[in-house]
mmCIF file of the protein (N, C-alpha, C, O) and its ligand, coordinates in Angstrom:
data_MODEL
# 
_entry.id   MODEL 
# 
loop_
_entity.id 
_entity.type 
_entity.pdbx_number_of_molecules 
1 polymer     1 
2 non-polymer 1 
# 
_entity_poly.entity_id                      1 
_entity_poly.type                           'polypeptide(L)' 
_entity_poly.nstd_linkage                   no 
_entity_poly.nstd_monomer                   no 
_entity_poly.pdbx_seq_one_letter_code       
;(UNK)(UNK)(UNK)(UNK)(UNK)(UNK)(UNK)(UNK)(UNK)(UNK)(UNK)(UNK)(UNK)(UNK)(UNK)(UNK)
(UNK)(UNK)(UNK)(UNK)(UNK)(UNK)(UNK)(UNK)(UNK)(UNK)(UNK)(UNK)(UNK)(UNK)(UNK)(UNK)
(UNK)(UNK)(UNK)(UNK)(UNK)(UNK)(UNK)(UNK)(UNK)(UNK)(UNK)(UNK)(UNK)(UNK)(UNK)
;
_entity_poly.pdbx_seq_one_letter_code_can   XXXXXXXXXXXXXXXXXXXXXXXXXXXXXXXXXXXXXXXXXXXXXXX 
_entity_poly.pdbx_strand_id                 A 
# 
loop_
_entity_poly_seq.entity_id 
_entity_poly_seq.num 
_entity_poly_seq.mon_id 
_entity_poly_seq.hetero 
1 1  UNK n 
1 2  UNK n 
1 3  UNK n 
1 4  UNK n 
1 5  UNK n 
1 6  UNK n 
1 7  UNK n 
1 8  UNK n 
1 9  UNK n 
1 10 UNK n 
1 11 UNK n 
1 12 UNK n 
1 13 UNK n 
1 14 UNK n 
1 15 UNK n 
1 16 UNK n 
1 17 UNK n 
1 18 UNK n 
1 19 UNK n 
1 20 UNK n 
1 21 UNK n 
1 22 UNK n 
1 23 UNK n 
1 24 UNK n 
1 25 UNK n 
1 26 UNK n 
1 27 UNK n 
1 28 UNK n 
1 29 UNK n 
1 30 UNK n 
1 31 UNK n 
1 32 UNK n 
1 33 UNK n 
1 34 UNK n 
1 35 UNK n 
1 36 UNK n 
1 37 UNK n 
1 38 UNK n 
1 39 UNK n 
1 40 UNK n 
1 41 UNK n 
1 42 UNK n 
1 43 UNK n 
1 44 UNK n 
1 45 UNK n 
1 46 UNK n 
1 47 UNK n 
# 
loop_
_struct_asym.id 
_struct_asym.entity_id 
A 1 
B 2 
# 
loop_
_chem_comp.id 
_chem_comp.type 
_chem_comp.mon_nstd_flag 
UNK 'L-peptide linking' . 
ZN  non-polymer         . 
# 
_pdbx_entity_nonpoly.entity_id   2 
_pdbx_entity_nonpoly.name        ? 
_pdbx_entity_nonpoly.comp_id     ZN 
# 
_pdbx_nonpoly_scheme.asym_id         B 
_pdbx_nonpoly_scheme.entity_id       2 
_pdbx_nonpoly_scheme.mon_id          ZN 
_pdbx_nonpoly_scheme.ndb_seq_num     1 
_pdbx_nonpoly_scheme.pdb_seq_num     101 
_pdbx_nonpoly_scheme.auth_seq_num    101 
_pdbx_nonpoly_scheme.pdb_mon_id      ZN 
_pdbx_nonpoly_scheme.auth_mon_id     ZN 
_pdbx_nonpoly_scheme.pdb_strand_id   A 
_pdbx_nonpoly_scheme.pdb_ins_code    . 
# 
loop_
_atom_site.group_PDB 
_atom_site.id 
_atom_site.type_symbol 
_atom_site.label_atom_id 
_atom_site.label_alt_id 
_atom_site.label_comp_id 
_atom_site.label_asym_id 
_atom_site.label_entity_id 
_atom_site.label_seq_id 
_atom_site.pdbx_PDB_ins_code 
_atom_site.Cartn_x 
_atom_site.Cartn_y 
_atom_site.Cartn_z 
_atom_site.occupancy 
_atom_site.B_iso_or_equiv 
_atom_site.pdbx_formal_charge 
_atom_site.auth_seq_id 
_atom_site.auth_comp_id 
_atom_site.auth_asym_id 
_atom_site.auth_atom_id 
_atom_site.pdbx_PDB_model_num 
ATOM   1   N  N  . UNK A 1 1  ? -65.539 74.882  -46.318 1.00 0.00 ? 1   UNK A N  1 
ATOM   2   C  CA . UNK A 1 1  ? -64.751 75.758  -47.220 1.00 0.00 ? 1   UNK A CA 1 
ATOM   3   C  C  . UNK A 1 1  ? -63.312 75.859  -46.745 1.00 0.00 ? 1   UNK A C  1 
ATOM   4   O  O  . UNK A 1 1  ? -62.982 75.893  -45.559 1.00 0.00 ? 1   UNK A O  1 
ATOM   5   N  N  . UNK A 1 2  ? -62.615 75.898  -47.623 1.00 0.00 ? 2   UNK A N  1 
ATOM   6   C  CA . UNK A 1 2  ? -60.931 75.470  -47.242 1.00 0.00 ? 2   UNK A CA 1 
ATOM   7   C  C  . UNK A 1 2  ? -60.436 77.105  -48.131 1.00 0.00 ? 2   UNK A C  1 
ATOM   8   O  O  . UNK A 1 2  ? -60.899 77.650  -49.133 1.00 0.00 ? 2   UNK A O  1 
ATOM   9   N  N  . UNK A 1 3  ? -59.153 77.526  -47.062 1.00 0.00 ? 3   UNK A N  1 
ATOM   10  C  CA . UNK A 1 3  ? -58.895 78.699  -47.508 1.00 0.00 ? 3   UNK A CA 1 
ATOM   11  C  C  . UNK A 1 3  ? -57.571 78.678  -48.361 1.00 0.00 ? 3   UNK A C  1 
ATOM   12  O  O  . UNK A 1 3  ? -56.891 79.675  -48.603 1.00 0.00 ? 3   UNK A O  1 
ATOM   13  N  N  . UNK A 1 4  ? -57.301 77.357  -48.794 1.00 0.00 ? 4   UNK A N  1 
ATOM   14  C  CA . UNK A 1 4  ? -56.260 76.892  -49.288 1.00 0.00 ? 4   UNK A CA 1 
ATOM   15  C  C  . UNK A 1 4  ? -56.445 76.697  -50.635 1.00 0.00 ? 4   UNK A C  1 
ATOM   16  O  O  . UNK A 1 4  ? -55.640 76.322  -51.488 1.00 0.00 ? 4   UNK A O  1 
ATOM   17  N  N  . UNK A 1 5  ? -58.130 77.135  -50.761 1.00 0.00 ? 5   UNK A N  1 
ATOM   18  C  CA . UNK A 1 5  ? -58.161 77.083  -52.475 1.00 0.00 ? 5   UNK A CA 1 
ATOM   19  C  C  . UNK A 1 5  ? -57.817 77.799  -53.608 1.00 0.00 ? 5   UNK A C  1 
ATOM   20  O  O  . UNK A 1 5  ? -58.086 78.999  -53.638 1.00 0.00 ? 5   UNK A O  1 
ATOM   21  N  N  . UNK A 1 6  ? -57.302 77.300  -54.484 1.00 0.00 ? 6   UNK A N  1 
ATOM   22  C  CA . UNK A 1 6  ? -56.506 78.041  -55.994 1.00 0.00 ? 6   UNK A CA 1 
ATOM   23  C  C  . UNK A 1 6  ? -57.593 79.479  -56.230 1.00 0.00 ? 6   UNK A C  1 
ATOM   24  O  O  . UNK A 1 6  ? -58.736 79.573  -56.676 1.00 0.00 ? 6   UNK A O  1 
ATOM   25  N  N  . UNK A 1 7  ? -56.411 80.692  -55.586 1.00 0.00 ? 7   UNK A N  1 
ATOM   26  C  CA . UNK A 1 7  ? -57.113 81.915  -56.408 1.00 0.00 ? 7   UNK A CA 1 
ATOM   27  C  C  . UNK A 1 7  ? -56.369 81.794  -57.926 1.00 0.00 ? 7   UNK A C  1 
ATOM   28  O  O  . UNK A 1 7  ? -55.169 81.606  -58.126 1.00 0.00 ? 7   UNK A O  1 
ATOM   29  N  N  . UNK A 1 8  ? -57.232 81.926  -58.739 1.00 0.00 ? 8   UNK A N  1 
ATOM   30  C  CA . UNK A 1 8  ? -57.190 82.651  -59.933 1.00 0.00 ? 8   UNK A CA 1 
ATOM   31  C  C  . UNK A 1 8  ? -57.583 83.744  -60.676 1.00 0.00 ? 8   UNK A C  1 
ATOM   32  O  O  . UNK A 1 8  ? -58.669 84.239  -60.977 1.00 0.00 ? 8   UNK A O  1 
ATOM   33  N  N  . UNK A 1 9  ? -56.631 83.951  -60.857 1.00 0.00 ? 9   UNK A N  1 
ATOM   34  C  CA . UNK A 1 9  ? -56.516 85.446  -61.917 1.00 0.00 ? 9   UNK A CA 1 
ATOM   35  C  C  . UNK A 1 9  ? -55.949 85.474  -63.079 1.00 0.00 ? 9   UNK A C  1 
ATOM   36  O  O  . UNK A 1 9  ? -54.948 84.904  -63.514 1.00 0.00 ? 9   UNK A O  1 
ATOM   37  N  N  . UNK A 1 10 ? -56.805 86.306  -63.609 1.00 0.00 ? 10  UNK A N  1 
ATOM   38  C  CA . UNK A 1 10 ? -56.529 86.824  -65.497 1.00 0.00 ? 10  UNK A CA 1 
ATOM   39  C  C  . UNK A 1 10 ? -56.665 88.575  -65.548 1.00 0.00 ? 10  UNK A C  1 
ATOM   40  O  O  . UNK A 1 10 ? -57.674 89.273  -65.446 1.00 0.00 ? 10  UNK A O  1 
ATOM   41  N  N  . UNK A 1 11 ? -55.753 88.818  -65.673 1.00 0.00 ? 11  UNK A N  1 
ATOM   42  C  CA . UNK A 1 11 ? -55.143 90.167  -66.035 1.00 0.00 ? 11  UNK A CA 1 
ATOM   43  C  C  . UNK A 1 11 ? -55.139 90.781  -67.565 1.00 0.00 ? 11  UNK A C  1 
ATOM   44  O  O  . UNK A 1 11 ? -54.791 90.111  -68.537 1.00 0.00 ? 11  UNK A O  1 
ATOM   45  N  N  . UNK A 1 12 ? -55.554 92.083  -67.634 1.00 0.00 ? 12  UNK A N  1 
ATOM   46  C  CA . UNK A 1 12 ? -55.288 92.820  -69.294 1.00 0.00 ? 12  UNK A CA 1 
ATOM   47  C  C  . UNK A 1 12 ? -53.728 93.153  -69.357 1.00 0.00 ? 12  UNK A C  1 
ATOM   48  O  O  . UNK A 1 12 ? -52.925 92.747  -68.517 1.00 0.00 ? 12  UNK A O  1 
ATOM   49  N  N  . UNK A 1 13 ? -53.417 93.906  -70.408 1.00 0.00 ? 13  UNK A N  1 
ATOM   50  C  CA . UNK A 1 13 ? -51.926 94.120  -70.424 1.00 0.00 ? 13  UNK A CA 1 
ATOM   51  C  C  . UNK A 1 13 ? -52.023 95.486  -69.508 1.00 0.00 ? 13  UNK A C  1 
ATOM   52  O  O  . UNK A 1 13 ? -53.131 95.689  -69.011 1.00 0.00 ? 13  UNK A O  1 
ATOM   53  N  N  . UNK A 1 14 ? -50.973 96.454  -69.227 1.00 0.00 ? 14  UNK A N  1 
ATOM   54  C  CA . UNK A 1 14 ? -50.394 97.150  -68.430 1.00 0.00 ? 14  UNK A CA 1 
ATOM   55  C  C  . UNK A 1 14 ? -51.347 98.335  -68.879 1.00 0.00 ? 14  UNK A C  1 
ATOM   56  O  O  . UNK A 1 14 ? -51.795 99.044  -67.979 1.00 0.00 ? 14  UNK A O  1 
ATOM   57  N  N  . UNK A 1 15 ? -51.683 98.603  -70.143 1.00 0.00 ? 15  UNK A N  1 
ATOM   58  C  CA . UNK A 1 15 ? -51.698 99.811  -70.242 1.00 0.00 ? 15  UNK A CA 1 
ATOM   59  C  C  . UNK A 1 15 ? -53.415 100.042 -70.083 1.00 0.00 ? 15  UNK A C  1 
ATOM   60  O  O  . UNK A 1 15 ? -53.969 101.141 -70.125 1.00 0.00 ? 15  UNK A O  1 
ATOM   61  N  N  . UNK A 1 16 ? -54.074 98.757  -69.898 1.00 0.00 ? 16  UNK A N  1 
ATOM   62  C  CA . UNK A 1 16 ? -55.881 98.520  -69.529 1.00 0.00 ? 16  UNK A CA 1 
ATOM   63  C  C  . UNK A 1 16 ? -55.511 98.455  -68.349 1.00 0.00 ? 16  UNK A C  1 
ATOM   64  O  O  . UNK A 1 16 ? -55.785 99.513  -67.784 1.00 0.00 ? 16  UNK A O  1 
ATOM   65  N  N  . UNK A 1 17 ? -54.846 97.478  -67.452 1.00 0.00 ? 17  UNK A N  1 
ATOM   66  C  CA . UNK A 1 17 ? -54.504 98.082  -65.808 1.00 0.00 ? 17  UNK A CA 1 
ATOM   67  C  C  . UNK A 1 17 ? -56.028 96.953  -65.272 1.00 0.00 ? 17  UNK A C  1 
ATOM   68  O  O  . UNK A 1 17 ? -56.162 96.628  -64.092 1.00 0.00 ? 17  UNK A O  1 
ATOM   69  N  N  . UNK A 1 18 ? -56.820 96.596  -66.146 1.00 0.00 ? 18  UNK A N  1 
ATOM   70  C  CA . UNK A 1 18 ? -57.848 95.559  -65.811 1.00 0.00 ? 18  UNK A CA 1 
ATOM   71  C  C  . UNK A 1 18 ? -57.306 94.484  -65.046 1.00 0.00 ? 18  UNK A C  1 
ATOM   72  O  O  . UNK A 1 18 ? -56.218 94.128  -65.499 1.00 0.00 ? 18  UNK A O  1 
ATOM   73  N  N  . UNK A 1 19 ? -57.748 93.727  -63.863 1.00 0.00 ? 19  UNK A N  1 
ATOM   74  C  CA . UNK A 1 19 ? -57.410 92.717  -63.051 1.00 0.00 ? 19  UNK A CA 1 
ATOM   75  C  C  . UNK A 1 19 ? -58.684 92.171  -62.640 1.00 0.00 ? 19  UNK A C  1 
ATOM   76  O  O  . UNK A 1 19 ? -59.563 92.867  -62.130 1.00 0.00 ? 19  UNK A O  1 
ATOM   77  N  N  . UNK A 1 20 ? -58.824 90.561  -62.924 1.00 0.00 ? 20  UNK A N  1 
ATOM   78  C  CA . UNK A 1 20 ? -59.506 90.138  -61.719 1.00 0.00 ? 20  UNK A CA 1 
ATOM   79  C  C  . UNK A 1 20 ? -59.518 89.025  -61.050 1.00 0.00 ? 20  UNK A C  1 
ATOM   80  O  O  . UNK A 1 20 ? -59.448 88.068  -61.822 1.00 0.00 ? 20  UNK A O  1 
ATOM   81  N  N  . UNK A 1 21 ? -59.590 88.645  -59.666 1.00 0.00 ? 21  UNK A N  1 
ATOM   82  C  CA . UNK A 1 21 ? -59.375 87.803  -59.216 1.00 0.00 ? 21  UNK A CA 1 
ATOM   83  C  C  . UNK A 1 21 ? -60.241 86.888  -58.389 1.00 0.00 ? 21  UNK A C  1 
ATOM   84  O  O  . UNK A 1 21 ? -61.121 87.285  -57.625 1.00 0.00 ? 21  UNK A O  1 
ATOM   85  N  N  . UNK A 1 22 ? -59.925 85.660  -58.602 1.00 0.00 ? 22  UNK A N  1 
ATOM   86  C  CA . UNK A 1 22 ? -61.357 84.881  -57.873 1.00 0.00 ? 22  UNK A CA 1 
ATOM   87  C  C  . UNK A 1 22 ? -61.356 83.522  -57.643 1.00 0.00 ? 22  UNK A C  1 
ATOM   88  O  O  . UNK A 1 22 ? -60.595 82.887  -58.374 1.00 0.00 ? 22  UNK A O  1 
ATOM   89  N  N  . UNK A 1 23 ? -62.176 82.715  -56.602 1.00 0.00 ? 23  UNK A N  1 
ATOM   90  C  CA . UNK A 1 23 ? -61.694 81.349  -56.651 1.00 0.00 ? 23  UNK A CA 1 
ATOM   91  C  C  . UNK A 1 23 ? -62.471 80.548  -57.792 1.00 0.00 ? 23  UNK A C  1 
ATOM   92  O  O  . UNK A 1 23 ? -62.274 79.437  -58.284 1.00 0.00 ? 23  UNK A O  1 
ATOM   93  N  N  . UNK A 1 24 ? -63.546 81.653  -58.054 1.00 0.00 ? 24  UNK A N  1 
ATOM   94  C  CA . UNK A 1 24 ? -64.300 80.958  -58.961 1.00 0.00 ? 24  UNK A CA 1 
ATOM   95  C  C  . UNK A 1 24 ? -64.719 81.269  -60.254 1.00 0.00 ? 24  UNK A C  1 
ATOM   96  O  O  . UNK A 1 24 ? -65.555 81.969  -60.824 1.00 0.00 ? 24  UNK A O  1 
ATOM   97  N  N  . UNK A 1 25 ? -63.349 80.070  -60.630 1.00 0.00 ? 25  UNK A N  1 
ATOM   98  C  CA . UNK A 1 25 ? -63.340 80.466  -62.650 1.00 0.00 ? 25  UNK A CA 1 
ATOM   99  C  C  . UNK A 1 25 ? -64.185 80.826  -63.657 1.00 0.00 ? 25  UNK A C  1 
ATOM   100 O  O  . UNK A 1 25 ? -64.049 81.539  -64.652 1.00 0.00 ? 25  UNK A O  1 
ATOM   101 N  N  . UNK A 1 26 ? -65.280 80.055  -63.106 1.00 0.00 ? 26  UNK A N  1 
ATOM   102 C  CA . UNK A 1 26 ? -66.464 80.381  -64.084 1.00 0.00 ? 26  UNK A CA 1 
ATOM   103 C  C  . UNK A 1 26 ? -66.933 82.495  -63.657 1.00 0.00 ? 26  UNK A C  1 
ATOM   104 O  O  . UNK A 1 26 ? -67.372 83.311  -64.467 1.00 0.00 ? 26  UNK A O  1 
ATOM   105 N  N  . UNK A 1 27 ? -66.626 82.712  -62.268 1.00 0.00 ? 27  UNK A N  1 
ATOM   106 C  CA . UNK A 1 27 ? -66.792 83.983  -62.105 1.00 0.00 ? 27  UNK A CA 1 
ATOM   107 C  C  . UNK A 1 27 ? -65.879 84.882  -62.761 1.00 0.00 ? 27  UNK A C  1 
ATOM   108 O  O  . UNK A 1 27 ? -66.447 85.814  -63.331 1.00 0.00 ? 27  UNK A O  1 
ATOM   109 N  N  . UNK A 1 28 ? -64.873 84.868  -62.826 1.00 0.00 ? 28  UNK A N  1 
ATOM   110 C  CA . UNK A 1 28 ? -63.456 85.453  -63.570 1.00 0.00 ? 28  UNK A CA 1 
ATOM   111 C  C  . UNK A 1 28 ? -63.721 85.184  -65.015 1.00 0.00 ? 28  UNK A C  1 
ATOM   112 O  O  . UNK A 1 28 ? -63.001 85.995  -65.598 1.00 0.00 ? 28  UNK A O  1 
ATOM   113 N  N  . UNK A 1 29 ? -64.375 84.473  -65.918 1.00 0.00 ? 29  UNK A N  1 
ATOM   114 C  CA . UNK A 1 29 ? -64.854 84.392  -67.024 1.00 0.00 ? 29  UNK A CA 1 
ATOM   115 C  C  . UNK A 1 29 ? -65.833 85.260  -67.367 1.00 0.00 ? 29  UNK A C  1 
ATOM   116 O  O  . UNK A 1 29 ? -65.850 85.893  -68.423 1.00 0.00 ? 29  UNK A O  1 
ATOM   117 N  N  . UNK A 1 30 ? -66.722 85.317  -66.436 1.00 0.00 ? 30  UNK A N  1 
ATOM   118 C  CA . UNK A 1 30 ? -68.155 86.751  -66.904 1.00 0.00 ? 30  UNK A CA 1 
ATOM   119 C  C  . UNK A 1 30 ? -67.678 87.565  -66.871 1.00 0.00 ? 30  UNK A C  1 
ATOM   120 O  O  . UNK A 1 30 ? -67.689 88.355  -67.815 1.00 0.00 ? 30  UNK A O  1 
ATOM   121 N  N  . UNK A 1 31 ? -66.766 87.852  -65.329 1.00 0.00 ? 31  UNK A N  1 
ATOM   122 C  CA . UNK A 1 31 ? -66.695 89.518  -65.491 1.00 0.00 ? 31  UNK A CA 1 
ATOM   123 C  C  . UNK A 1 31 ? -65.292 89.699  -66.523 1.00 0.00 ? 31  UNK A C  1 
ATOM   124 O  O  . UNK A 1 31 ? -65.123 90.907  -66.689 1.00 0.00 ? 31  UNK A O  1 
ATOM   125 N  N  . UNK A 1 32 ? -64.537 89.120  -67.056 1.00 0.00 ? 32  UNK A N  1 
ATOM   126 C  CA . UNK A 1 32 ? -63.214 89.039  -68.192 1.00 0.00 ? 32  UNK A CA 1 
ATOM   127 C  C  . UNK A 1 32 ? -64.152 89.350  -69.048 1.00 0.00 ? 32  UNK A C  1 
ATOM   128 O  O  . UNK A 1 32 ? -63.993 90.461  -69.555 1.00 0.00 ? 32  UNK A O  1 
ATOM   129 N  N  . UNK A 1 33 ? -65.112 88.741  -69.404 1.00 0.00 ? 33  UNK A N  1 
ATOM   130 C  CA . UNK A 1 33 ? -66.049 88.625  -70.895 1.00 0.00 ? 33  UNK A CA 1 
ATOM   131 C  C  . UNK A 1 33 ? -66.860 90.205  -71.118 1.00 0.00 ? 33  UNK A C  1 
ATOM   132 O  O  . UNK A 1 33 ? -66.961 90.793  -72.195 1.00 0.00 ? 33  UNK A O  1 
ATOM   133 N  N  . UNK A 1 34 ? -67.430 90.714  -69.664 1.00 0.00 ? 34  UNK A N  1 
ATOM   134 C  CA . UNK A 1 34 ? -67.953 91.870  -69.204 1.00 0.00 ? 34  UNK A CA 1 
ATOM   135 C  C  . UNK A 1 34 ? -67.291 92.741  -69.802 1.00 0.00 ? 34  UNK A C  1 
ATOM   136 O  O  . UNK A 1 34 ? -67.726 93.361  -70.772 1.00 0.00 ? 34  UNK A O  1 
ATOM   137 N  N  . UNK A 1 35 ? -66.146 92.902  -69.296 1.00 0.00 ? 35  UNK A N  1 
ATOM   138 C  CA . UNK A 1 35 ? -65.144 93.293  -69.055 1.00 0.00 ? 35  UNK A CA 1 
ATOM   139 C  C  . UNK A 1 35 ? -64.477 93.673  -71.118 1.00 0.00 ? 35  UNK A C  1 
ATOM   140 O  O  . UNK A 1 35 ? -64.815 94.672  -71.752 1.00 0.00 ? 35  UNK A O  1 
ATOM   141 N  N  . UNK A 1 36 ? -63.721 92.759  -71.559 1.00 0.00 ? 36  UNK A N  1 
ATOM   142 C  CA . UNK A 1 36 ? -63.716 92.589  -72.486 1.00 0.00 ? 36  UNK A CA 1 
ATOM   143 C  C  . UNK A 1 36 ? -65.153 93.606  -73.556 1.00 0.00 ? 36  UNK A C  1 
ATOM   144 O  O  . UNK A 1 36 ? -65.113 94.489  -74.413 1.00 0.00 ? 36  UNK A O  1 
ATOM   145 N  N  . UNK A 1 37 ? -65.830 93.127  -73.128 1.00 0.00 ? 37  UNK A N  1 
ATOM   146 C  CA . UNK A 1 37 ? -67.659 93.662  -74.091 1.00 0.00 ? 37  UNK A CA 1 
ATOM   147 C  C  . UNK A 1 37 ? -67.159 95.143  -73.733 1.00 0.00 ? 37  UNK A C  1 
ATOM   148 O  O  . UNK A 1 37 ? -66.613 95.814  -74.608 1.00 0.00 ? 37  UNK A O  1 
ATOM   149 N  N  . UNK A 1 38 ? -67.377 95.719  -72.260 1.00 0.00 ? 38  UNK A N  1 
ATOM   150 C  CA . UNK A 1 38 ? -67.563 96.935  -72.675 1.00 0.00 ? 38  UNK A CA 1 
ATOM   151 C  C  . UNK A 1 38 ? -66.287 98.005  -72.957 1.00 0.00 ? 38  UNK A C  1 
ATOM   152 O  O  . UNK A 1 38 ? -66.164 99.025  -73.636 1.00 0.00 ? 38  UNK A O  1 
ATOM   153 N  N  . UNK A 1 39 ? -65.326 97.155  -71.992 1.00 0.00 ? 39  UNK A N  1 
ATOM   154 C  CA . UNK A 1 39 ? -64.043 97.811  -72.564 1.00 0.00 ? 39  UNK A CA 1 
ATOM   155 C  C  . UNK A 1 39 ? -63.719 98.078  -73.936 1.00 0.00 ? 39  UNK A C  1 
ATOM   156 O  O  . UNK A 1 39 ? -63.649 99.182  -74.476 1.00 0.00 ? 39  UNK A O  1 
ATOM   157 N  N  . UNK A 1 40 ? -63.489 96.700  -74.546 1.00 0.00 ? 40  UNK A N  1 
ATOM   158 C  CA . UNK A 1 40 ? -62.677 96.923  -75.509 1.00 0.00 ? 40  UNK A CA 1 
ATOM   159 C  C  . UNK A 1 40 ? -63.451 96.694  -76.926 1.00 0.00 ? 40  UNK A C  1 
ATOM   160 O  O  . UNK A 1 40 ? -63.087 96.703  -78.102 1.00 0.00 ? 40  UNK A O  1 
ATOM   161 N  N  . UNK A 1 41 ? -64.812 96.463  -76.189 1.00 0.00 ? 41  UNK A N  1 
ATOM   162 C  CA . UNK A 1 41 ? -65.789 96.345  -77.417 1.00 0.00 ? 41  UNK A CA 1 
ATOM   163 C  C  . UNK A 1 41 ? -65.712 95.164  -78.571 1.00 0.00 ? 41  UNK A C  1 
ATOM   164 O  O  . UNK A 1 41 ? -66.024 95.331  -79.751 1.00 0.00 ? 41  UNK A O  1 
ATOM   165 N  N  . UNK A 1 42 ? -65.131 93.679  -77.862 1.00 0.00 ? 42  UNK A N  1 
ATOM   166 C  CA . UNK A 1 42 ? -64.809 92.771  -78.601 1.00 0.00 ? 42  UNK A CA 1 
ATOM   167 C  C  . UNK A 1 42 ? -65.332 91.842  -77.500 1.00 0.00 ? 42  UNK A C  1 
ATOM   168 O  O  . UNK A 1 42 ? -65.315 92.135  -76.304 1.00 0.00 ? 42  UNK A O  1 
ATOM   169 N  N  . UNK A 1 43 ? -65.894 90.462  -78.115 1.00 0.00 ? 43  UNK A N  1 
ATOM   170 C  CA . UNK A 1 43 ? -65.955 89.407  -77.782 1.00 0.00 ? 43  UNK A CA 1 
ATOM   171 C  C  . UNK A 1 43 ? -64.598 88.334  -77.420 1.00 0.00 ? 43  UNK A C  1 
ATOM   172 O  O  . UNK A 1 43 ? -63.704 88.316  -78.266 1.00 0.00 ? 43  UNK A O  1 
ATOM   173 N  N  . UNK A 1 44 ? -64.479 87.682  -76.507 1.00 0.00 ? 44  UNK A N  1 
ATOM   174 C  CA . UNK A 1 44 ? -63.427 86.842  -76.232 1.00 0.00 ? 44  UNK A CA 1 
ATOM   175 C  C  . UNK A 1 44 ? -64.438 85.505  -75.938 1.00 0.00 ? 44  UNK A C  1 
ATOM   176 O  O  . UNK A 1 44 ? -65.620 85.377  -75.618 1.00 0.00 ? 44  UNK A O  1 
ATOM   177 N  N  . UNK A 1 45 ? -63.025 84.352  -76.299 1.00 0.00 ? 45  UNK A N  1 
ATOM   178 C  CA . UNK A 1 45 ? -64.039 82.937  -75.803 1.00 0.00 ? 45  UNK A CA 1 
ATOM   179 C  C  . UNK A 1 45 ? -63.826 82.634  -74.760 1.00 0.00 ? 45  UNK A C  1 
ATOM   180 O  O  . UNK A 1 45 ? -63.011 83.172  -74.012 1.00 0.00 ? 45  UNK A O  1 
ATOM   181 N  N  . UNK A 1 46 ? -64.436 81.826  -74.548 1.00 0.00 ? 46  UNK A N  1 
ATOM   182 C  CA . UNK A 1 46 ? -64.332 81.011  -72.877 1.00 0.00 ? 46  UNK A CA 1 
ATOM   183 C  C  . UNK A 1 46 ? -63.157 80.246  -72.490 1.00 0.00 ? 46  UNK A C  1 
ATOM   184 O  O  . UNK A 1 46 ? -62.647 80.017  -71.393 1.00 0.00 ? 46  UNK A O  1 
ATOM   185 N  N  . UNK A 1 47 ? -62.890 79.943  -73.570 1.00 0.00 ? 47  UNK A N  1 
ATOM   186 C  CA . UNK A 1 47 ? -61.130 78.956  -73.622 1.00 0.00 ? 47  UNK A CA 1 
ATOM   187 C  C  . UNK A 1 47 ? -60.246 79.707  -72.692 1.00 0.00 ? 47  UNK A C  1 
ATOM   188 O  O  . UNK A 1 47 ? -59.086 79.338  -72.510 1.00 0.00 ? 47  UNK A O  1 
HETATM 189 ZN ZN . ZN  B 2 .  ? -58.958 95.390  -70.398 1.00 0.00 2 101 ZN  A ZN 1 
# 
């Protein structure tokens, strides 16, 4: 495991204050999607 690997993150706008960050995209996709479901009570795609 190399610690040099691409964190990624996807953020809500300012006023949800939602963040999350991770090396692993497919993980940052569930909990965005999670995230998304119960927050804002809408579906988002995977794109
Ligand atoms: Zn949000």
């Amino acid at each position: 495991m190399t610690e040099k690997a691409k964190l990624k993150q996807l953020a809500c706008p300012p006023e949800c204050g939602f963040m999350v960050r991770s090396h692993d995209e497919k993980e940052i996709v569930e909990i965005a999607l999670q995230h998304a479901k119960k927050i804002h009570k809408m579906e988002i795609s995977k794109d």
